[in-house]
C-alpha positions as CSV (number, residue, x, y, z in Angstrom):
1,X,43.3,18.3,-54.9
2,X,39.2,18.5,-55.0
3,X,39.3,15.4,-53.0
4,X,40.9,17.5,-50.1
5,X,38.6,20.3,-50.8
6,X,35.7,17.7,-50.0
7,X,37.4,16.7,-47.3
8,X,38.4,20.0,-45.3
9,X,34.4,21.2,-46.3
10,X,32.6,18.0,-44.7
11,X,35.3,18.6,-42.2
12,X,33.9,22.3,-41.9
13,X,30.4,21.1,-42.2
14,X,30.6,18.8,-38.9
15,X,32.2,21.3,-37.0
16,X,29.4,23.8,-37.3
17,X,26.8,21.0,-37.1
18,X,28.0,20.0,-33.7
19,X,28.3,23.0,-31.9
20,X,24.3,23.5,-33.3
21,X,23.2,20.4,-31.6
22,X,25.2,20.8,-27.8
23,X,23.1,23.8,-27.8
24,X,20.1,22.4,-28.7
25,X,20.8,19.8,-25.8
26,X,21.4,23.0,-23.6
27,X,18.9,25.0,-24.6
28,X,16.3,21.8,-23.3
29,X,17.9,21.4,-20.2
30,X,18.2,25.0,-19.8
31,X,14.3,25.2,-20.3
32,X,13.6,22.6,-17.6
33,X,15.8,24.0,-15.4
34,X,14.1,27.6,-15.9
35,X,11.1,26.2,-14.9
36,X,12.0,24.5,-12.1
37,X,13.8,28.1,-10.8
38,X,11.0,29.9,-11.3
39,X,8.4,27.2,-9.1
40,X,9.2,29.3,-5.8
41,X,7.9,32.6,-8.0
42,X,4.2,30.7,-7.9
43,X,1.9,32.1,-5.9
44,X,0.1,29.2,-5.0
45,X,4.1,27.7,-4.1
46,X,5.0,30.3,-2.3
47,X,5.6,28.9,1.4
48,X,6.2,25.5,-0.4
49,X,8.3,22.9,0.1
50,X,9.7,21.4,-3.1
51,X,12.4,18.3,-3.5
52,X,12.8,17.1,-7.3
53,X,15.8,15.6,-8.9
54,X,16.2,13.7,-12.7
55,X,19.0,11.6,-13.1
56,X,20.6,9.5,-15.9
57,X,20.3,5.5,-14.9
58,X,23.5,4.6,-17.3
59,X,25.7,7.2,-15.8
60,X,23.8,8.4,-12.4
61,X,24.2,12.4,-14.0
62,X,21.8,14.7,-12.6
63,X,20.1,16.4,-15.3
64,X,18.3,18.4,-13.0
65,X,17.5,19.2,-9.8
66,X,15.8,21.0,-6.8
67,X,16.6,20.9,-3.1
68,X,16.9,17.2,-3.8
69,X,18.4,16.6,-0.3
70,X,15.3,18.0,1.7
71,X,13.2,15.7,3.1
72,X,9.5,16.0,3.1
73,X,6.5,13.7,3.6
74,X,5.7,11.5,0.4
75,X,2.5,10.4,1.1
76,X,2.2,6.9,-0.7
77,X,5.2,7.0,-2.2
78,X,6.7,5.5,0.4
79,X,5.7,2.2,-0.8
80,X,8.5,2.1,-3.2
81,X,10.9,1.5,-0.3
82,X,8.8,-0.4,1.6
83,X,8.2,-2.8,-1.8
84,X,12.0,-2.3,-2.6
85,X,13.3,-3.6,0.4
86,X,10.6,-6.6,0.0
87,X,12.0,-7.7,-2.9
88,X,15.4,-7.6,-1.7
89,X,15.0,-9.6,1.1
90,X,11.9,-11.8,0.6
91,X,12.2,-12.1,-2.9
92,X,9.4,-12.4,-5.4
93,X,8.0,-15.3,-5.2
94,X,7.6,-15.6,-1.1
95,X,3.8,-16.2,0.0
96,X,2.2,-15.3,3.5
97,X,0.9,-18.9,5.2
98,X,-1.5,-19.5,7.7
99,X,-1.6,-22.7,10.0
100,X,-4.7,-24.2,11.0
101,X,-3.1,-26.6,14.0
102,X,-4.5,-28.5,17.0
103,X,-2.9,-29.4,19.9
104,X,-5.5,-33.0,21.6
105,X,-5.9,-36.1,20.3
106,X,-8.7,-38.0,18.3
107,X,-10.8,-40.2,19.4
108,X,-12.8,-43.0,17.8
109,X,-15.8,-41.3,17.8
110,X,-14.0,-38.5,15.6
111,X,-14.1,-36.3,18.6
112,X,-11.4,-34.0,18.7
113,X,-10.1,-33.2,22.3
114,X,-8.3,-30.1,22.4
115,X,-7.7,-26.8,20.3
116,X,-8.0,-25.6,17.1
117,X,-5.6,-22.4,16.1
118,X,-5.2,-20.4,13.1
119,X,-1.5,-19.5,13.1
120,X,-1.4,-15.8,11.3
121,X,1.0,-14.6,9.6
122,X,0.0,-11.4,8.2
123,X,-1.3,-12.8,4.9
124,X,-3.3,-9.3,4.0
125,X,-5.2,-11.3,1.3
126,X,-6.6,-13.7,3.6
127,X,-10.5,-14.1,3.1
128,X,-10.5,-11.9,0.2
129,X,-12.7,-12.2,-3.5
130,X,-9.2,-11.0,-5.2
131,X,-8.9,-14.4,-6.3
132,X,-10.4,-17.9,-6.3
133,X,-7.9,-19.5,-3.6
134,X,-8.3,-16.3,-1.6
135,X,-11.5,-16.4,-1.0
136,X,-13.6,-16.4,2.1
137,X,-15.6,-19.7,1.1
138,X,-12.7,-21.9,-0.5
139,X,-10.4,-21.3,2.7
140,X,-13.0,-22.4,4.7
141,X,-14.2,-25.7,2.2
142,X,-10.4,-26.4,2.3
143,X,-9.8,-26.6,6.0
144,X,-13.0,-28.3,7.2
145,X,-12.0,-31.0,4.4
146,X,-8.7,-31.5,5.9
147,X,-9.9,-31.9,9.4
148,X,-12.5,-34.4,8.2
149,X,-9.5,-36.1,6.3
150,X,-8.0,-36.3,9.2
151,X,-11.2,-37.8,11.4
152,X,-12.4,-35.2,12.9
153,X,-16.4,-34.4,12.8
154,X,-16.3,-32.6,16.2
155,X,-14.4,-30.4,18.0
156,X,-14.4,-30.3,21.8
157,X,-12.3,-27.6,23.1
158,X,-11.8,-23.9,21.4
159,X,-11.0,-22.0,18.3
160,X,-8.2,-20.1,18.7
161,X,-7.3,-17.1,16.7
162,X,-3.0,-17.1,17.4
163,X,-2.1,-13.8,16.4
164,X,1.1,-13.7,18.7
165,X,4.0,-12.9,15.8
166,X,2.1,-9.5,15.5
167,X,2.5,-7.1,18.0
168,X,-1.4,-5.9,18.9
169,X,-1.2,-2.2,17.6
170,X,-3.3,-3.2,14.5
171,X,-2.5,0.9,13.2
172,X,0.1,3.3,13.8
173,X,0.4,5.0,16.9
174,X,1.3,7.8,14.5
175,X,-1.5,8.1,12.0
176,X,-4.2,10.6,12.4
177,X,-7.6,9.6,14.1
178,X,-9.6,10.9,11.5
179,X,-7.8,8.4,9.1
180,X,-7.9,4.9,10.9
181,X,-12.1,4.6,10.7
182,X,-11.5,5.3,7.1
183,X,-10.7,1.7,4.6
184,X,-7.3,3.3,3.6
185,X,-6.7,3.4,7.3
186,X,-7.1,-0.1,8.3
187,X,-3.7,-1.3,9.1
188,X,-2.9,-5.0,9.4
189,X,-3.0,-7.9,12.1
190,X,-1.5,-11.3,12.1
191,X,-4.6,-12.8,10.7
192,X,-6.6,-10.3,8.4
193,X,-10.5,-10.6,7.3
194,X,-11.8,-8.9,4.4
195,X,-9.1,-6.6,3.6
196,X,-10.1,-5.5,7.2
197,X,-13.0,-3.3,5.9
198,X,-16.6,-3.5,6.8
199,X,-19.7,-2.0,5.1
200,X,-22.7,-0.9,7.3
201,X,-25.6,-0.1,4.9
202,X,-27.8,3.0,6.7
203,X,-31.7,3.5,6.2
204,X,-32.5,7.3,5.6
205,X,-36.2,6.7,4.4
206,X,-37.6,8.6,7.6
207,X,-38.1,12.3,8.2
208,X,-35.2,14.9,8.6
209,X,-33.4,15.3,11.5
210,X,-33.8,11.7,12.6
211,X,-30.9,9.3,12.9
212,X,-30.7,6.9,10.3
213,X,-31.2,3.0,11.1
214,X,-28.6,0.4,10.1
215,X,-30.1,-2.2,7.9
216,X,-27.6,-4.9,7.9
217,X,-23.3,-5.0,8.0
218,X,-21.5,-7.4,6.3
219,X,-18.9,-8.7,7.6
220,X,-20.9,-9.1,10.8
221,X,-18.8,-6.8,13.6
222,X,-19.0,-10.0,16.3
223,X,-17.4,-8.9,19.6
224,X,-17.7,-4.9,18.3
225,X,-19.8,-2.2,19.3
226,X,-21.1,0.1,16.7
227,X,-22.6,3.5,17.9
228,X,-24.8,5.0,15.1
229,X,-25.1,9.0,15.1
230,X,-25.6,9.5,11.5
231,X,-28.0,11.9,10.7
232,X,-31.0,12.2,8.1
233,X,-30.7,15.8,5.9
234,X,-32.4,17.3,2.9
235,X,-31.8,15.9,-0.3
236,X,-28.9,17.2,-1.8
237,X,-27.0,17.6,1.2
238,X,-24.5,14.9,-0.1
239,X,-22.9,11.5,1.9
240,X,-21.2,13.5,5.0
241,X,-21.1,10.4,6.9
242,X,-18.1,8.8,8.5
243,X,-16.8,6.5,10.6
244,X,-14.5,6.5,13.4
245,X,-12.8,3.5,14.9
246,X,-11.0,2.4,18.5
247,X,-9.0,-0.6,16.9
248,X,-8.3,-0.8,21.1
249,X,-11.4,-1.7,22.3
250,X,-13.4,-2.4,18.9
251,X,-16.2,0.4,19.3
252,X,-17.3,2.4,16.2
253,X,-18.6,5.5,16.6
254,X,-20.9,6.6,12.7
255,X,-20.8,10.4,12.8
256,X,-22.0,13.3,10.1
257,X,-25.2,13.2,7.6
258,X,-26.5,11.8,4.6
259,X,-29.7,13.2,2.5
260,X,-33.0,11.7,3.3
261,X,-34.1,8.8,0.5
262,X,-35.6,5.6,0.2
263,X,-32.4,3.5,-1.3
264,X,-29.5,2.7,1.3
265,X,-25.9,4.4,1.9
266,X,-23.3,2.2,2.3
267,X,-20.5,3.6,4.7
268,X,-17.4,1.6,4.3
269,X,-15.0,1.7,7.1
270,X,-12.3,0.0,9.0
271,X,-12.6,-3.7,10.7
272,X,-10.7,-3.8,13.9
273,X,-9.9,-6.9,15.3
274,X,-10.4,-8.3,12.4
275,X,-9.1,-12.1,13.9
276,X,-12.1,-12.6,16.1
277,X,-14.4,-12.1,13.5
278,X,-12.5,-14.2,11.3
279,X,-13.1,-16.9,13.7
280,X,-16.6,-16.4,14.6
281,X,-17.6,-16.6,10.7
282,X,-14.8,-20.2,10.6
283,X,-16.7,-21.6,13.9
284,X,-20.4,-20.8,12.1
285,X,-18.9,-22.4,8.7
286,X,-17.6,-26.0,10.8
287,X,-21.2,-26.0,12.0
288,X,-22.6,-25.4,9.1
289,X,-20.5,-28.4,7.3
290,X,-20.7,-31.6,9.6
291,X,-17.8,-30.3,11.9
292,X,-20.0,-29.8,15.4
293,X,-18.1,-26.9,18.1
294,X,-18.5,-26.0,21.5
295,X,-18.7,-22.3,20.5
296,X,-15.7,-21.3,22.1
297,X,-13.8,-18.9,20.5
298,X,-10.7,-16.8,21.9
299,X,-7.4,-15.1,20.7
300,X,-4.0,-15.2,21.5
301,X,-1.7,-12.4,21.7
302,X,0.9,-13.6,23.3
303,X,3.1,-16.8,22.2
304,X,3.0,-19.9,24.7
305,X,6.1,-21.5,25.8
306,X,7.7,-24.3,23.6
307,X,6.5,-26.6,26.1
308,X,2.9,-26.3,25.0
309,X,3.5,-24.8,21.2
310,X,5.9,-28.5,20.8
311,X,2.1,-30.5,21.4
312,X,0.3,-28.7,17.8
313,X,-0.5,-30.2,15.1
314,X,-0.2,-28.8,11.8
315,X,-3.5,-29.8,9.9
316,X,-2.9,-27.7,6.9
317,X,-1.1,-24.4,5.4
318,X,-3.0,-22.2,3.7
319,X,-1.0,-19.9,0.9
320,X,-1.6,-16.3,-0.1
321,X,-0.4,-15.5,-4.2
322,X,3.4,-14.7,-4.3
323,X,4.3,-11.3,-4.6
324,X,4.4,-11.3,-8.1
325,X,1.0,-10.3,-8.0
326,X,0.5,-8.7,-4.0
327,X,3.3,-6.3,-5.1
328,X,1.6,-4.7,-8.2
329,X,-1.5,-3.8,-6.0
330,X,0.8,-2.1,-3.6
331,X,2.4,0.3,-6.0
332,X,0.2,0.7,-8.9
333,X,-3.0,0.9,-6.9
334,X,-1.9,1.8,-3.3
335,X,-3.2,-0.6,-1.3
336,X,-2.2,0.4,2.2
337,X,-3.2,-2.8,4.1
338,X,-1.5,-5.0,1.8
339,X,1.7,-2.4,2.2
340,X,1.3,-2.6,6.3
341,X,1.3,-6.4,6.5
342,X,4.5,-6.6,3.9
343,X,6.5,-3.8,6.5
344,X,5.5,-5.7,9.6
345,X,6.8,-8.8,7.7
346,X,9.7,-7.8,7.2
347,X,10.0,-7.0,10.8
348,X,8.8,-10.5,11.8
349,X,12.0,-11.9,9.6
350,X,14.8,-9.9,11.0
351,X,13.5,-9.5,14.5
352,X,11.1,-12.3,15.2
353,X,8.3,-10.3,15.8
354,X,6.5,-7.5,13.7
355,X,5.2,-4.5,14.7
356,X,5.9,-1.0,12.9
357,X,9.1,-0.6,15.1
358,X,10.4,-3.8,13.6
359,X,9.9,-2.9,10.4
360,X,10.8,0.3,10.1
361,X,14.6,-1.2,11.1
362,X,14.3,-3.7,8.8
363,X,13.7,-1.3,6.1
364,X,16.1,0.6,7.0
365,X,18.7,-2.3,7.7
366,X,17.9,-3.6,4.0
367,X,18.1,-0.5,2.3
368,X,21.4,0.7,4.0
369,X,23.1,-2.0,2.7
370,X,23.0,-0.1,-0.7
371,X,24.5,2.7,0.3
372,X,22.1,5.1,-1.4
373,X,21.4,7.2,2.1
374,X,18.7,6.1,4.1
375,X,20.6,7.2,7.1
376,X,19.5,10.9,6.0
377,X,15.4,10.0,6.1
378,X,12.9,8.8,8.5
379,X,10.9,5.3,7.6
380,X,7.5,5.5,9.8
381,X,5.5,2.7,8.1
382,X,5.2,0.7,4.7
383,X,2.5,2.8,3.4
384,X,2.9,6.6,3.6
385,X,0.0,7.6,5.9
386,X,2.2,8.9,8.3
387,X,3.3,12.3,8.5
388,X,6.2,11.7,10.3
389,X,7.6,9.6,7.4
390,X,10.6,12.1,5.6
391,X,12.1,11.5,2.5
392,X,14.0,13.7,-0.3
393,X,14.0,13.5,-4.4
394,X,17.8,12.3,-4.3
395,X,16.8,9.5,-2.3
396,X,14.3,7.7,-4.1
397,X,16.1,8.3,-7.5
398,X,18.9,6.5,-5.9
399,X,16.7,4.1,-4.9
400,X,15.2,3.8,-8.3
401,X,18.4,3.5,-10.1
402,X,19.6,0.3,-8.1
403,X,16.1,-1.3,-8.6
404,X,16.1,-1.0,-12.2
405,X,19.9,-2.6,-12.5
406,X,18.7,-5.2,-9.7
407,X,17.2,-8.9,-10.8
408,X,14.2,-7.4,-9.9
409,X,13.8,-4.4,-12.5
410,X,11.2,-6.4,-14.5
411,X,8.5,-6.6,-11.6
412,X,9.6,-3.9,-9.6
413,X,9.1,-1.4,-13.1
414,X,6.0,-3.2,-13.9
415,X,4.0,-3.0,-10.9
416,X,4.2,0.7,-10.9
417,X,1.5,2.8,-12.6
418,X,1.8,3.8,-16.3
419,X,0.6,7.4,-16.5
420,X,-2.6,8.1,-18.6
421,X,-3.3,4.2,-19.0
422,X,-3.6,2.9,-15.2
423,X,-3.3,2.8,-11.9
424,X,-3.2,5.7,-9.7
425,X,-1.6,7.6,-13.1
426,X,-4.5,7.1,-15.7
427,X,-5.5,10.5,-15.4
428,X,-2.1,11.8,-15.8
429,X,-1.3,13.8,-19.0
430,X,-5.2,13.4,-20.1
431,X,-5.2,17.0,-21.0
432,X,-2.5,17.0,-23.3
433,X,-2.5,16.3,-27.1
434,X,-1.1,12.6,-27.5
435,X,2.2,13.1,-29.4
436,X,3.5,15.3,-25.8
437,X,2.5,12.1,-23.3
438,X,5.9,11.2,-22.5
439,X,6.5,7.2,-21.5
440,X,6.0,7.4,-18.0
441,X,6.0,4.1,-15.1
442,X,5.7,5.7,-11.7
443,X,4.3,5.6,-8.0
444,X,2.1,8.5,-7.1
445,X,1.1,9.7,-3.2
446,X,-1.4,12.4,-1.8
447,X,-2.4,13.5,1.0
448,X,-3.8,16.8,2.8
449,X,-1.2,19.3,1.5
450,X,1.1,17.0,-0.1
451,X,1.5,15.8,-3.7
452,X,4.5,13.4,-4.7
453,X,5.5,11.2,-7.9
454,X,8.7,9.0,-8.2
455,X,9.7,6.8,-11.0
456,X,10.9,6.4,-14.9
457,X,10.5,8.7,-17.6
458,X,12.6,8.1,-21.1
459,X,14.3,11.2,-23.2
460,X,14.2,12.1,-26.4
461,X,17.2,9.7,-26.7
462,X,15.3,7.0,-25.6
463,X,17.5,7.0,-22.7
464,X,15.5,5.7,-19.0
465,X,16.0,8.5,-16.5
466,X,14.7,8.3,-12.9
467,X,12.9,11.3,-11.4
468,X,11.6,12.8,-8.0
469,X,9.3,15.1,-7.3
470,X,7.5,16.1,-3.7
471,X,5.8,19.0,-3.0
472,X,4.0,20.1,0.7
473,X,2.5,22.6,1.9
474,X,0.9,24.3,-0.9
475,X,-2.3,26.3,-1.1
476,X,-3.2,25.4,-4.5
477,X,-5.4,22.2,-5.5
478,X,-3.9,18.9,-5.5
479,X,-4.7,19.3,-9.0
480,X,-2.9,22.2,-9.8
481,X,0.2,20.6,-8.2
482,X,-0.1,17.1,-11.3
483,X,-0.1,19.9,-13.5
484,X,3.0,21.6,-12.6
485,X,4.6,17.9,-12.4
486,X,3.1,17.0,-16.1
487,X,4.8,20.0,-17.4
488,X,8.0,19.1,-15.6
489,X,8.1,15.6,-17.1
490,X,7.1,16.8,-20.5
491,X,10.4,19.2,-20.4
492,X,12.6,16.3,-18.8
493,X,11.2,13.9,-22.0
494,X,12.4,16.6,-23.8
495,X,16.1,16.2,-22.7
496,X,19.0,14.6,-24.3
């Protein structure tokens, strides 16, 4: 008898417990989805556009959600897709090449008769201090020892920059003027220098309201014209200097201020053409290192016929890091250049030839295979400058969920920023106490007027959700806007 009285009140007991914690569960989602509600009620929101959707990985529920199916412009976010569909079809451990080739013969005297080319194929960490092999110096060591290897000591005929497999528009037709002079704004050519950046290091030591002198450049802008209208101003007047860039016809035009002093400004800006100057620092290097030229440099845009490609000779290959390590730079630093020469890529696979056309269908065509809705979004280019790039929260949380079940999950989660500890994210969540920073691994974008974040957050349950969130047209600062998204992803932690 008291065995079924324990019985019927542990029964009793469970019953009432449950009920208690379904609406504890509800009252959490019920706070987050409050909040979210009320967003449009913000002043500084107010004629906002706002897409943001959480969703379970294990079960693909949405937890919560707002106007996840309108698109908006994600800034940098856009990398994620770009990066996605990289993985998918490249797979993590491709590497960009470049060819140095030559298409003569060699004579006794170690006289080469013919051409030298450098075959590009969009490597964007070509000539770059990143890492040892990568750099500007040990490229160049590497290939005039192979051609000496190979008995050459002089070179009579050109160096050619081939840059044909890239389609010349260096940027996007679509980005804004005002962004191309800028380093962020550099795009990517078949054969990139530098990062395709340049720093021009102005003099401001004479009196106000004279134009500043440029004391040296490096790299040197050979074949460029620079135009320098930077003005001296009062001290305290701040660096209002900038530069804007023709990538067409390679002039530079330095605009704005910068206060009068006796130490140098450094303007960084874009490197257009950044192939010729390649070459005109590889043909100073040969002569420089027992490899005598005739000076003659040129590029190619367009690819010869097989007639006269079938006569080259391929002297050596030249191999950028695998994208293992290019694809962490993309997303958890938002390197742009690096983003544009992996979308044109992708473009040169499927279509034979890149160019931002190309690999916006290739994107596309990748991504559509999964069935997540890219139909419903516009892919301008692989890095988010471009306003005319539209994407919604259900999207990318789709897009999320099949990377994080995919063979790539590992790099593809890693290479994102982990908010408050790096990246484009270590400021994220610094104002809160340290027991509320949720576990967050995500890919951040801004821009004038826009703010996104998309990526994984984990619930109370230690359950990985995905999450969306993309907000334009606010009035508020940019700032404002991370706090609004903290606060979101504090409450979605929160869930169960």
């Amino acid at each position: 008898m008291r065995k079924q009285q324990i019985i019927r009140l542990s029964l009793f007991i469970l019953m009432a417990l449950l009920p208690l914690s379904y609406i504890s569960a509800q009252a959490k989602l019920s706070n987050l989805q409050s909040f979210l509600n009320k967003l449009q009620e913000n002043p500084n929101l107010k004629n906002s556009a706002i897409s943001f959707q959480l969703k379970k990985v294990e079960n693909s529920e949405i937890i919560a959600e707002l106007n996840p199916n309108m698109n908006l412009v994600p800034a940098s976010v856009m990398k994620l897709i770009n990066t996605s569909a990289a993985l998918i079809s490249l797979g993590e451990n491709y590497r960009f090449k470049t060819e140095i080739l030559h298409d003569g013969f060699i004579t006794k005297d170690s006289v080469l008769k013919g051409n030298i080319y450098i075959k590009g194929y969009g490597d964007p960490t070509f000539c770059t201090p990143r890492w040892k092999t990568t750099q500007q110096e040990a490229i160049f060591q590497n290939w005039t020892k192979s051609l000496k290897a190979k008995g050459i000591n002089k070179i009579e005929g050109e160096i050619i920059a081939d840059i044909s497999l890239f389609q010349k528009e260096q940027v996007s037709p679509l980005w804004q003027w005002s962004d191309v002079g800028n380093t962020y704004g550099a795009g990517a050519s078949a054969i990139n220098f530098n990062s395709n950046q340049i720093e021009i290091f102005l003099k401001s030591d004479s009196k106000i309201g004279d134009t500043t002198k440029i004391d040296s450049i490096f790299p040197f802008p050979y074949g460029l014209n620079i135009v320098n209208n930077v003005r001296i101003e009062k001290i305290g007047s701040g660096n209002n200097s900038m530069a804007y860039v023709n990538h067409f016809d390679g002039n530079f035009f330095l605009e704005g201020s910068i206060p009068v002093s006796s130490k140098q400004t450094i303007l960084k800006a874009a490197l257009p053409k950044p192939e010729f100057v390649f070459i005109s620092y590889l043909d100073e290097f040969f002569n420089a290192n027992g490899i005598k030229t005739e000076n003659k440099l040129s590029v190619l845009h367009e690819e010869e016929d097989i007639e006269a490609s079938s006569k080259r000779v391929l002297i050596s290959t030249h191999y950028s890091p695998s994208l293992t390590y290019i694809i962490p730079l993309i997303n958890r630093f938002s390197n742009n250049i690096y983003a544009e020469a992996l979308f044109k890529s992708l473009g040169l696979k499927h279509f034979k030839t890149a160019s931002y056309e190309t690999g916006s269908s290739a994107v596309q065509m990748l991504i559509r295979r999964l069935n997540i809705g890219v139909e419903e979004v516009i892919i301008a280019d692989g890095s988010g400058l471009s306003r005319n790039n539209a994407v919604n929260a259900a999207f990318f949380c789709n897009l999320l969920e099949h990377m994080i079940k995919s063979k790539h999950k590992d790099i593809f989660y890693y290479s994102m920023s982990e908010a408050g500890k790096s990246g484009t994210l270590r400021n994220m969540f610094r104002k809160r106490a340290v027991a509320q920073r949720p576990i967050v691994y995500a890919k951040s974008g801004s821009m004038q007027g826009v703010r996104a974040y998309a990526g994984y957050i984990y619930n109370s349950k230690k359950e990985i959700l995905t999450f969306a969130a993309i907000v334009n047209n606010y009035k508020c600062k940019g700032e404002d806007i991370r706090d609004i998204v903290e606060e979101l992803l504090i409450l979605a932690s929160k869930t169960e």
